[in-house]
Legacy VTK file of the C-alpha trace (Angstrom):
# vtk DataFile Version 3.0
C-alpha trace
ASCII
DATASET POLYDATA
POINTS 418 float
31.364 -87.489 -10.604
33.113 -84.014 -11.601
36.403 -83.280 -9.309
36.995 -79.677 -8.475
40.549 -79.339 -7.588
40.427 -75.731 -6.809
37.176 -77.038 -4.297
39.543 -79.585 -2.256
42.102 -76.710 -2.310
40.175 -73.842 -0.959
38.965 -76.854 1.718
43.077 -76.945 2.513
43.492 -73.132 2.712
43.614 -71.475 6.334
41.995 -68.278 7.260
44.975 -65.713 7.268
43.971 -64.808 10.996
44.019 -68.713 12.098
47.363 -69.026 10.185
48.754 -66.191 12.301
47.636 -67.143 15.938
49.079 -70.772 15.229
52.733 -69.117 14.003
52.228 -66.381 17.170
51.469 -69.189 19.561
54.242 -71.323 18.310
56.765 -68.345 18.775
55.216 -67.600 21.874
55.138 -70.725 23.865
58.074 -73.226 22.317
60.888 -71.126 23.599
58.859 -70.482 27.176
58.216 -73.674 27.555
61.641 -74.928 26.481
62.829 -73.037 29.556
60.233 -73.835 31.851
61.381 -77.335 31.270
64.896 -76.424 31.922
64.495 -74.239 34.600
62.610 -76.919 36.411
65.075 -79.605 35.574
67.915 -77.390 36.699
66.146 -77.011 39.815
65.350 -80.377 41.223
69.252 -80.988 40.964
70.032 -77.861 42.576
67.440 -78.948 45.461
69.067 -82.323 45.351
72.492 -81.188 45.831
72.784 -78.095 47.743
69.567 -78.892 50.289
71.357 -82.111 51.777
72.279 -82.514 55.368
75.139 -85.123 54.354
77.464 -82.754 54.843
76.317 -80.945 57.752
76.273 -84.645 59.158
79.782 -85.557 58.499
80.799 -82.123 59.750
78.755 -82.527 62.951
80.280 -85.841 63.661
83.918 -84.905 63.183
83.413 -81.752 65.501
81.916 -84.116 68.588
85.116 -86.411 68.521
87.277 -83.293 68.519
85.396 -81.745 71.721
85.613 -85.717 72.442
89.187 -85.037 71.991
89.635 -81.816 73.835
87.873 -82.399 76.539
90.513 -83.488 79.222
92.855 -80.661 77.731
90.184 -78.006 78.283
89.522 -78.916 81.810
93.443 -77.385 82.874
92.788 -74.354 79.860
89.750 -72.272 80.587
90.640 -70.290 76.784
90.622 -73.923 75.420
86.954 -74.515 76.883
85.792 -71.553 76.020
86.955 -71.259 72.299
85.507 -75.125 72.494
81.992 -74.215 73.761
81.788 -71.080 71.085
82.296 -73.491 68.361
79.669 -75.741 69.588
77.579 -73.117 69.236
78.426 -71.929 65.775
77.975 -75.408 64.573
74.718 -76.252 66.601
73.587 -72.701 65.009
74.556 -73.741 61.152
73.410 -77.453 61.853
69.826 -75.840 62.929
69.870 -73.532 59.818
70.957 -76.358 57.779
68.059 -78.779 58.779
65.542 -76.207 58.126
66.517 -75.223 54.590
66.514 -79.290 54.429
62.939 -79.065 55.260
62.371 -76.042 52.870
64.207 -77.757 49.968
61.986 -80.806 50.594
59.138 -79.081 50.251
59.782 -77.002 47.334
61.109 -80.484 45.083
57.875 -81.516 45.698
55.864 -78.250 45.057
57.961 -76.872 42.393
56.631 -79.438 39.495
52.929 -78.063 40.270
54.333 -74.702 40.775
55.967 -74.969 36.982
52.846 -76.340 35.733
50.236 -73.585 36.904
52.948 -71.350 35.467
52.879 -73.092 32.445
48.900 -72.837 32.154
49.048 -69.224 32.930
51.627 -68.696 30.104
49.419 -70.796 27.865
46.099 -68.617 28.773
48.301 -65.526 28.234
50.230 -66.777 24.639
46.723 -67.542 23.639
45.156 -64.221 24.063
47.882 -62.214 22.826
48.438 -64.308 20.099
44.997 -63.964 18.997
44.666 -60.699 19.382
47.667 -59.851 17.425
46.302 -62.477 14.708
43.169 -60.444 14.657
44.488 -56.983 14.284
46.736 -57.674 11.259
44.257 -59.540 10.130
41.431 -57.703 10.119
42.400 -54.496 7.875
43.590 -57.232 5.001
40.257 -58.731 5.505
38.801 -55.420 4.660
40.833 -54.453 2.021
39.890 -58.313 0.324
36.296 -56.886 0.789
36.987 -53.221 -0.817
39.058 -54.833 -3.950
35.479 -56.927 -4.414
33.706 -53.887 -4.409
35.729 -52.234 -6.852
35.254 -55.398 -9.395
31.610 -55.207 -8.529
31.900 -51.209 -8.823
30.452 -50.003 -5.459
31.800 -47.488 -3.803
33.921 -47.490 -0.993
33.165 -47.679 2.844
34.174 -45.339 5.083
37.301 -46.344 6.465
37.910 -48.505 10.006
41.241 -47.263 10.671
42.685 -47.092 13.767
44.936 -44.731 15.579
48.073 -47.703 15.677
47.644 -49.291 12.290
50.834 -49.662 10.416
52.310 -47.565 7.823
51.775 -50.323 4.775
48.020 -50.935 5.365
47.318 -47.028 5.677
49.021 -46.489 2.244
47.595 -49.457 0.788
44.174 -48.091 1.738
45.046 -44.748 0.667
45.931 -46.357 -3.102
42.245 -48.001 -3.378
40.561 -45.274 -2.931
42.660 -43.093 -5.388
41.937 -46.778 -7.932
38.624 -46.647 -7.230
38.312 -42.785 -7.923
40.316 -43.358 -10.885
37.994 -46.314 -11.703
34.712 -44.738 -11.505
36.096 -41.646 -13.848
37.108 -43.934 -16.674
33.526 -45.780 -16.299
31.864 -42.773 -16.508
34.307 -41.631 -19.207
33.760 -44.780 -21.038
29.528 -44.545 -21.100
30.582 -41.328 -21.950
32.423 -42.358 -25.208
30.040 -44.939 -26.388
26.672 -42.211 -25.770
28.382 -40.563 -28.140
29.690 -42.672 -30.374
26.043 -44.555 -30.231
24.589 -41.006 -31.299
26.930 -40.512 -33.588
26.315 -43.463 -35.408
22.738 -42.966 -35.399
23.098 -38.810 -36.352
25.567 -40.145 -39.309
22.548 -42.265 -40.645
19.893 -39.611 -39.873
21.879 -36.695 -42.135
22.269 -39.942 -44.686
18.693 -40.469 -45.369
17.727 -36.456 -44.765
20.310 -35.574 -47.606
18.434 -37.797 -49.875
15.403 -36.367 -50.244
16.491 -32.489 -49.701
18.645 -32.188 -52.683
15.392 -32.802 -55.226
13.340 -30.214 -52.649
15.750 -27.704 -53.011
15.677 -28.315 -56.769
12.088 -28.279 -57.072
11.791 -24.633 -55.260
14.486 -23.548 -57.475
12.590 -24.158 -60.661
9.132 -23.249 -58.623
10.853 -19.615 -58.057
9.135 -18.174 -61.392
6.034 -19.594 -60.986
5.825 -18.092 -57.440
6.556 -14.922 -58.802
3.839 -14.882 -61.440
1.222 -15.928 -58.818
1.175 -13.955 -55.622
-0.871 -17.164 -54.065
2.290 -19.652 -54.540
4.522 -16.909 -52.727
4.077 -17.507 -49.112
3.853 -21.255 -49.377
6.962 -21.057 -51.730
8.772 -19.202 -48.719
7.708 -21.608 -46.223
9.395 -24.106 -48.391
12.443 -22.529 -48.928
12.995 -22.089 -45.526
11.965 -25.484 -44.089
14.364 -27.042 -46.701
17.133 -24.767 -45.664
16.575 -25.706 -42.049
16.662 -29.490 -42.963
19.544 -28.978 -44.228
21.145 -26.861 -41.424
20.144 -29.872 -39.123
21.474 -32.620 -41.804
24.582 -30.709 -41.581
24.726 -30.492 -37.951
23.814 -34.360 -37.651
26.664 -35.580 -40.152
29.174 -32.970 -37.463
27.823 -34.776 -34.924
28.434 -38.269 -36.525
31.708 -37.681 -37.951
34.202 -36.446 -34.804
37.045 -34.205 -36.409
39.696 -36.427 -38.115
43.075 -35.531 -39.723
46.511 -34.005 -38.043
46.085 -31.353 -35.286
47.911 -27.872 -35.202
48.895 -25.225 -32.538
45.714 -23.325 -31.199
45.982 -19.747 -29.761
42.486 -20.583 -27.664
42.894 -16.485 -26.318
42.516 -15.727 -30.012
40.254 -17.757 -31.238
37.398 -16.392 -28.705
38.415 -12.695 -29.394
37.451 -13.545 -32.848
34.203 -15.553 -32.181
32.671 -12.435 -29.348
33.838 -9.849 -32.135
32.069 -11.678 -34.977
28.861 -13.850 -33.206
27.641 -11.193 -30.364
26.140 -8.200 -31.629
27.175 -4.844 -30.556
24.301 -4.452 -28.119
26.360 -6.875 -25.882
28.861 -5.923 -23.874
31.957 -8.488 -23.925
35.542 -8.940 -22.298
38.270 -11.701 -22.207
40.406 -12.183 -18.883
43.548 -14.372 -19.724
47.345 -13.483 -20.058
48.967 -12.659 -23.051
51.123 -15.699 -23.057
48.441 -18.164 -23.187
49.590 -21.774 -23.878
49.186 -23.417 -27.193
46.817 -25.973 -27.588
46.937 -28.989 -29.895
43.773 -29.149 -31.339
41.507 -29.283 -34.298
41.050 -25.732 -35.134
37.299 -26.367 -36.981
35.961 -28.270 -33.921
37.108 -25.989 -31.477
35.838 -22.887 -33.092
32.445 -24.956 -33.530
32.551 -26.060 -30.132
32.986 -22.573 -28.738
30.645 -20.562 -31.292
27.779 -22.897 -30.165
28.763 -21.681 -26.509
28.880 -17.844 -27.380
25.270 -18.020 -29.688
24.005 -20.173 -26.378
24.373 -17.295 -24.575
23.608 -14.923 -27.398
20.110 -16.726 -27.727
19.540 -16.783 -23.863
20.567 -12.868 -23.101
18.025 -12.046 -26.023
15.654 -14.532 -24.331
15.460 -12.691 -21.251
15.910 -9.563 -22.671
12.214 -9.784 -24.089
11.247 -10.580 -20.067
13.118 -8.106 -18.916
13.970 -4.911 -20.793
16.734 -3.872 -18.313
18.451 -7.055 -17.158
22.139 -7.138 -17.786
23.668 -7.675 -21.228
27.323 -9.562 -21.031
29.340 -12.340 -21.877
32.650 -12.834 -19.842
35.185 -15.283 -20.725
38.038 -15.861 -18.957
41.377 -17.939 -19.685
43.149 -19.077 -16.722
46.407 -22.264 -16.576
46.016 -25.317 -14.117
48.041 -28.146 -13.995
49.057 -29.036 -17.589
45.487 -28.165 -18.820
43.708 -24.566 -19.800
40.213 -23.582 -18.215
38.256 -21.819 -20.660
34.901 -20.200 -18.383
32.236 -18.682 -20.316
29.675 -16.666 -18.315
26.567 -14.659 -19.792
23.704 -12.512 -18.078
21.322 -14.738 -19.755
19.394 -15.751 -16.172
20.763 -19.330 -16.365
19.602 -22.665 -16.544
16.490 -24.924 -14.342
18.864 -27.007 -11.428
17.004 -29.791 -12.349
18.618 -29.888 -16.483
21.993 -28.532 -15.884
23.036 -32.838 -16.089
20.874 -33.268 -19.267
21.677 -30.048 -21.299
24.842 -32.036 -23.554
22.030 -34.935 -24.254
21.338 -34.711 -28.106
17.964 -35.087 -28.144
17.402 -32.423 -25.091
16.684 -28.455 -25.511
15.502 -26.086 -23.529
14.498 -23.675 -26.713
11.289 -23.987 -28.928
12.869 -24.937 -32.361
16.137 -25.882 -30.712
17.291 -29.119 -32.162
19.229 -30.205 -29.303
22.505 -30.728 -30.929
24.623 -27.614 -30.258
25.701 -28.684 -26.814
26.136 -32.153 -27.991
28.583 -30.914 -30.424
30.513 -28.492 -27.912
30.563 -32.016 -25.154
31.979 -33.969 -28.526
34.514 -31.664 -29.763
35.721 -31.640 -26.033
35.774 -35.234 -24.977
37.392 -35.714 -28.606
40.262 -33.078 -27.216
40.538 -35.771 -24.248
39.002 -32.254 -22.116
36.077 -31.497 -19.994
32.827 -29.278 -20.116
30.220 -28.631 -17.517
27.628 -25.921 -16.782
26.440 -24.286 -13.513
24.274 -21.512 -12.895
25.707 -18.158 -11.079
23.649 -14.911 -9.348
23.201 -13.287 -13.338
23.133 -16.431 -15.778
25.048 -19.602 -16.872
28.471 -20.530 -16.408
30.194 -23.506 -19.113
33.637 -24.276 -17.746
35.906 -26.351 -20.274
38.939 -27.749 -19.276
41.390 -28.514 -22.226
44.678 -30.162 -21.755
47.362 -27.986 -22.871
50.431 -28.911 -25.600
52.020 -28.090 -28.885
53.636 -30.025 -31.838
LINES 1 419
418 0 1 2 3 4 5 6 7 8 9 10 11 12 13 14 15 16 17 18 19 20 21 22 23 24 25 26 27 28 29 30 31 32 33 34 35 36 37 38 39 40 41 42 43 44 45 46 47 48 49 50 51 52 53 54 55 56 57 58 59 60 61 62 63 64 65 66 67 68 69 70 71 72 73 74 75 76 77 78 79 80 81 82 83 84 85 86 87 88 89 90 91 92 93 94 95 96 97 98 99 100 101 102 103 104 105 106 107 108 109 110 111 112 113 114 115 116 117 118 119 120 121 122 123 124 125 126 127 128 129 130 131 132 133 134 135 136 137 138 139 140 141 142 143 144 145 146 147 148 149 150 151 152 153 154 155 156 157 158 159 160 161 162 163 164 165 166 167 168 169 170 171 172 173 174 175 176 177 178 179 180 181 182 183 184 185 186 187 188 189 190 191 192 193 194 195 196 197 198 199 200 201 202 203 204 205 206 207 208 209 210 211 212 213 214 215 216 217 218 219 220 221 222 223 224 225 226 227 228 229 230 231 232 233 234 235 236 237 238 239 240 241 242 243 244 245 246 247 248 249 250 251 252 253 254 255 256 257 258 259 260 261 262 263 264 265 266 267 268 269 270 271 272 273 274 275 276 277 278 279 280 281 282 283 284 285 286 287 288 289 290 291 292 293 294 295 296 297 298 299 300 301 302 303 304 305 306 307 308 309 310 311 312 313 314 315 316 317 318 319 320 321 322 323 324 325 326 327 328 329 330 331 332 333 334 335 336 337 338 339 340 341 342 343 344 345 346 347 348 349 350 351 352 353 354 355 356 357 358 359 360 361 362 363 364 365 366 367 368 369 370 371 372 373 374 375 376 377 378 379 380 381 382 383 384 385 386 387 388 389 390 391 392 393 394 395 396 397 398 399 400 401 402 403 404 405 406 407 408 409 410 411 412 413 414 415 416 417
């Protein structure tokens, strides 16, 4: 037979509310009771020696052989008699009053040990209520919390919260740092599928440019040497063309699939992002396009791989190129911009590139940074898989949402220098 220690020992373990209402009702009812006791003890000997008559007795007696005494004497002094008959009365009067708290003092002896005990049942009804409601209030938000820190191991979210108006400081705060733990959580597990997606199509886009790179390298040899013949016989022209420029995509899209599987490596320098995206909308958008940057002149410095960041924001700018053109063939008078504005949040820069290009299907806007997703015929999908990589690499951010005239990529990168 297999013995499970940490069985026996959860047997042993209280509930925390059952472990509080025995503590509250010990504090509760051991000191009452105590006093009860003493009270009651305290009592009978009070009955016992202040409700006597023995007294009263022994006074009574002495005072009828003094009138005994005085009698003769107060037959010749009428002051005498009378100062004698107002003491009889005075101690007829405190004999009378003494007999009947005698009577009371009789009673209550032998009432007063039920009278302590329905007191003492009362108190005990009483300790146990309070002390199990108090048990069950402080118990009940730890319960809870128990119950949210499973849910965060199991990664659920959180329930909506049961506090009440008089809960104490502590527990408020305590719930106040699992849900910031469990936001925190759920943004590293997303960030973490996030990494391996990546690095998964990373791995595989390293091995696709691998095996493309092999075979294009004799192609583009063979339509070198082809080139005369093609010239000397207009029929091997076209086809010759065709060539040519299927093997020069190929390798456009081996190229972009070894980017894609080898993230940016080497030391990082001091970025002027405000710069860099003058010189990308001065150089990738034709004239035709109407551009603008709004950031201040004293943009902050961002440490960064220069390459990857110009890639990652060229591929944003020729997006928006492609999609203004795009529409443009729809619609000969729609709009023709790209904004981009530059703005500082907390220890980060927001980079927000907007276009008149007429925006993006609700329904994609989440897919759009897959590699294997485009929304263009020909696209290969990797462009916006490139600008999500060079970001995440940059430990940043980059999303896309539609506005009234087109898309809108925002890209948060965190700011610093060397």
């Amino acid at each position: 037979m297999i013995h499970h220690p940490e069985s026996n020992g959860a047997l042993r373990q209280q509930t925390l509310a059952r472990r509080l209402f025995g503590w509250l009702l010990a504090l509760l009812l051991v000191p009452t009771l105590v006093l009860i006791a003493a009270a009651l003890l305290v009592g009978s000997r009070s009955v016992e020696l202040f409700g006597t008559l023995g007294a009263w007795d022994e006074v009574a007696e002495s005072g009828r052989i003094v009138f005994e005494a005085a009698e003769p004497a107060a037959r010749r002094d009428t002051a005498l008699a009378s100062a004698l008959r107002e003491h009889q009365r005075n101690l007829s009067g405190s004999l009378t009053q003494a007999r009947r708290w005698a009577f009371i003092g009789a009673r209550l002896s032998r009432a007063l040990p039920g009278l302590a005990l329905l007191f003492a049942l009362l108190l005990v009804a009483f300790s146990l209520w309070i002390s199990r409601r108090i048990a069950r209030d402080l118990a009940r938000p730890i319960e809870e919390i128990v119950g949210w820190a499973d849910r965060l191991g199991r990664g659920e979210p959180l329930p909506e919260s049961r506090a009440g108006a008089g809960e104490v400081m502590e527990v408020r705060a305590l719930r106040s740092a699992l849900r910031n733990a469990s936001e925190r959580i759920a943004e590293g597990r997303v960030r973490a599928l996030e990494t391996e997606r990546v690095r998964a199509w990373g791995e595989m886009a390293r091995r696709i440019a691998h095996e493309m790179k092999n075979p294009l390298t004799p192609l583009r040899l063979a339509v070198h040497r082809m080139a005369g013949a093609a010239e000397a016989s207009p029929q091997l022209a076209e086809p010759m063309e065709v060539i040519a420029q299927e093997t020069a995509r190929l390798d456009e899209l081996a190229r972009q699939f070894a980017v894609l599987g080898r993230p940016s490596a080497g030391p990082r320098s001091d970025v002027d992002v405000r710069e860099l995206l003058e010189h990308l909308l001065a150089t990738d958008v034709p004239p035709d396009i109407s551009t603008s940057v709004d950031a201040p002149l004293d943009v902050p410095l961002v440490l960064a791989h220069y390459d990857a960041l110009q890639r990652a924001f060229r591929n944003l700018i020729r997006n928006a190129v492609e999609a203004i053109a795009a529409r443009r063939e729809q619609d000969g008078k729609a709009p023709r911009w790209i904004r981009v504005s530059i703005t500082s949040a907390t220890d980060a820069l927001v980079i927000r590139v907007a276009d008149s290009g007429g925006g993006m299907p609700e329904d994609q806007l989440l897919r759009i940074f897959e590699p294997d997703y485009t929304l263009k015929a020909g696209g290969t999908g990797l462009g916006l898989a490139l600008v999500r990589q060079a970001i995440i690499a940059h430990n940043g951010t980059v999303a896309a949402r539609n506005e009234a005239d087109g898309a809108v990529f925002d890209v948060v990168l965190p700011e610093g220098r060397s």
